[in-house]
Backbone as numpy.savetxt, mean C-alpha at the origin, in Angstrom:
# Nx Ny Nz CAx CAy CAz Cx Cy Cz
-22.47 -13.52 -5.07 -21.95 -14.25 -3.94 -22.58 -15.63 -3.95
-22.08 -16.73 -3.59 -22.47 -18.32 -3.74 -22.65 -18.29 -2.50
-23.29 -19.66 -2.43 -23.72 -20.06 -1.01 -23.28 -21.48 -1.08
-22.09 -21.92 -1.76 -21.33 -22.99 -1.66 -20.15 -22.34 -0.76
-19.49 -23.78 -0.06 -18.32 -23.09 0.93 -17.26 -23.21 0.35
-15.99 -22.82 0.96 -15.06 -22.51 0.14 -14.06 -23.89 0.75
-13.61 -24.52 0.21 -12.26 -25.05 1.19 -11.31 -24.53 1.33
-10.51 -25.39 2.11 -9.22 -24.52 2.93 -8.28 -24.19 2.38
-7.82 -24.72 1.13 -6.83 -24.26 -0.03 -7.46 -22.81 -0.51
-9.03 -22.40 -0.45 -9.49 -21.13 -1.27 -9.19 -20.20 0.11
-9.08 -20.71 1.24 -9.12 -19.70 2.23 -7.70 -19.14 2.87
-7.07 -20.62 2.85 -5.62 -20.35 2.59 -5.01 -19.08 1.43
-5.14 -19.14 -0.06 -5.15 -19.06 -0.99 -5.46 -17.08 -0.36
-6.41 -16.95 -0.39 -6.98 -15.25 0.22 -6.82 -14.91 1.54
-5.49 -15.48 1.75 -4.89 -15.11 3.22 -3.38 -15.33 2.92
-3.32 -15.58 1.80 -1.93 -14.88 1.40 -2.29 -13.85 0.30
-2.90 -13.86 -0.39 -3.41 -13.11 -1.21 -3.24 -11.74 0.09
-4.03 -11.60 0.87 -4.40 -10.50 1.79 -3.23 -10.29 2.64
-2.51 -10.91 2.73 -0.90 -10.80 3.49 0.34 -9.89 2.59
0.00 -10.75 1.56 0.54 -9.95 0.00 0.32 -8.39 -0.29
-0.29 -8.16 -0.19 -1.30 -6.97 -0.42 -0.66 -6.33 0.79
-1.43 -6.21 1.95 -0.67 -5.36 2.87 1.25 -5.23 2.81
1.72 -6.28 2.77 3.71 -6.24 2.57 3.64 -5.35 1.58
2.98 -5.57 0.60 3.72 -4.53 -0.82 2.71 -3.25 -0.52
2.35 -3.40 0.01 1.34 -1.82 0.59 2.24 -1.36 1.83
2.52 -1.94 2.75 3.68 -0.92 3.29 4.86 -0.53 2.48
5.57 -1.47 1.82 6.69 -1.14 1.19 6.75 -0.13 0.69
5.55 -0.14 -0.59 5.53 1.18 -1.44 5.23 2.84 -0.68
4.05 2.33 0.56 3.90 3.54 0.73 5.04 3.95 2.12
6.14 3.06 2.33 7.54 3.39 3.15 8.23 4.75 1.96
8.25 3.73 0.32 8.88 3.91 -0.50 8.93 5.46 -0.67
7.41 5.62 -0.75 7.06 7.09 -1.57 7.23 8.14 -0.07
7.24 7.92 0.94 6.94 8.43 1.95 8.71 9.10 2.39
9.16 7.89 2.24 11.12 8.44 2.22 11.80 9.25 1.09
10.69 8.85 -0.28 11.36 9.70 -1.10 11.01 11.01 -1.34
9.82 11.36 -0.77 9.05 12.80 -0.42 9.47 13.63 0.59
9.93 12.60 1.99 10.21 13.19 2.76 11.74 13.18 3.19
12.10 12.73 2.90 13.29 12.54 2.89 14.39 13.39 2.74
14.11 14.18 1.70 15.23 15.18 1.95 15.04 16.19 2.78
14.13 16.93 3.14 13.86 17.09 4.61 14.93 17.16 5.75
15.20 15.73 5.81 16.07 15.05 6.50 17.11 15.06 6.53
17.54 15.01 4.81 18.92 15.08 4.50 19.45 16.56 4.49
19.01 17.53 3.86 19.31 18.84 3.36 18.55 19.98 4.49
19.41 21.00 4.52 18.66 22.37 5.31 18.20 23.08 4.26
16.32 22.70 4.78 15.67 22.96 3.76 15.13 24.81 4.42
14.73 25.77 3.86 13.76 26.31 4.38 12.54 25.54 5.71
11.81 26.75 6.45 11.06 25.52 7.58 9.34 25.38 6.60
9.46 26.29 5.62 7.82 26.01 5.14 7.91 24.85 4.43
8.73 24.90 3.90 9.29 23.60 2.78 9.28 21.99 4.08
9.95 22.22 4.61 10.80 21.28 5.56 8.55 20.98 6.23
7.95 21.73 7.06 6.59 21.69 7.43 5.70 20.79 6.13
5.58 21.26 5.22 4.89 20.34 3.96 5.40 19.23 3.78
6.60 19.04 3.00 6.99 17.68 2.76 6.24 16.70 3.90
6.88 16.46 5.36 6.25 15.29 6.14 4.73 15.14 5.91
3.76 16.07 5.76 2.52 15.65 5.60 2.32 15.06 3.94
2.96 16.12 3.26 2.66 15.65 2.00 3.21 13.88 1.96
4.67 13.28 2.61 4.81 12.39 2.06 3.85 11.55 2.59
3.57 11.14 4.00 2.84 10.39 4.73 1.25 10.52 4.06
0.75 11.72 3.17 -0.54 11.48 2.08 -0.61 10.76 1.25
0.63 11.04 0.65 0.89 10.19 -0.99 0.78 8.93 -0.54
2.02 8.51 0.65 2.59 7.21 0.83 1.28 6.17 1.90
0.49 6.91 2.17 -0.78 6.60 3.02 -2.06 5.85 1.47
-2.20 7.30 0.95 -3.13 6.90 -0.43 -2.31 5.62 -1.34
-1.29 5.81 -2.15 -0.74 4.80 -2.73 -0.81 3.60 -1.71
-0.62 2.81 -0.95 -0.35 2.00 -0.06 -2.56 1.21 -0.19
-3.22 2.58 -0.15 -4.05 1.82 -0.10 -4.78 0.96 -1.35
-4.53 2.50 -2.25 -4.91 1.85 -3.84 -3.84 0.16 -4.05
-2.75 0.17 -3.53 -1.74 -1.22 -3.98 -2.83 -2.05 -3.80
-3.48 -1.97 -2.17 -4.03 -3.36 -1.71 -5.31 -3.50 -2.34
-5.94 -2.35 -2.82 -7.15 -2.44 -3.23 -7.19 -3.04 -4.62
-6.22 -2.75 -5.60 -5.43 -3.12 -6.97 -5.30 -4.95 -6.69
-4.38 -4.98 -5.67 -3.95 -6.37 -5.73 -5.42 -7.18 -4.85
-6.06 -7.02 -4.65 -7.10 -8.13 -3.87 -8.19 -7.91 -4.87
-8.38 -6.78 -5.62 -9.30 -6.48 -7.09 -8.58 -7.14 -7.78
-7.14 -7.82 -8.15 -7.12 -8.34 -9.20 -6.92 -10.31 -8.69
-7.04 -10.26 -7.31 -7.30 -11.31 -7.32 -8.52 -12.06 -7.33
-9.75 -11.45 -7.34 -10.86 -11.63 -7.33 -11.54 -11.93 -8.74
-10.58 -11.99 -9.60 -11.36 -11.24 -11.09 -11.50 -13.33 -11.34
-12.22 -13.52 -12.51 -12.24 -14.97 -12.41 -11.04 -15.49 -13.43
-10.29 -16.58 -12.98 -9.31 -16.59 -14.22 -9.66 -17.79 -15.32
-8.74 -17.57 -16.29 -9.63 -18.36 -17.99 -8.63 -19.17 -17.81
């Protein structure tokens, strides 16, 4: 960590960076969350079947969503050549 400050283009700069990150972190985990749960919705499923899916998708689509942002603000951090 430096103890030089950053200017407003670097702060700007990691506030879209961090805006970025969350949009494509809901998206995906909307994505995986409709396509897990989703038929559910569409089809008469059994109720044990129909009970799993909603948790399972809202896990996947909860975990993926976080790894995106953690992926994308880890790869904005890295130093570039």
């Amino acid at each position: 960590m430096s103890t030089e400050r950053r200017s407003q283009a670097d702060r700007d700069e990691i506030t879209v960076e961090i805006g970025y990150a969350l949009v494509s972190a809901c998206f995906l985990g909307g994505v995986m969350f409709a396509a897990i749960a989703g038929p559910a919705a569409v089809w008469d499923l059994p109720p044990a079947v129909e009970r799993f899916m909603l948790p399972a998708g809202a896990s996947v689509g909860g975990v993926l969503a976080a790894i995106r942002v953690v992926h994308v603000l880890w790869r904005h951090g890295q130093p570039k050549n």
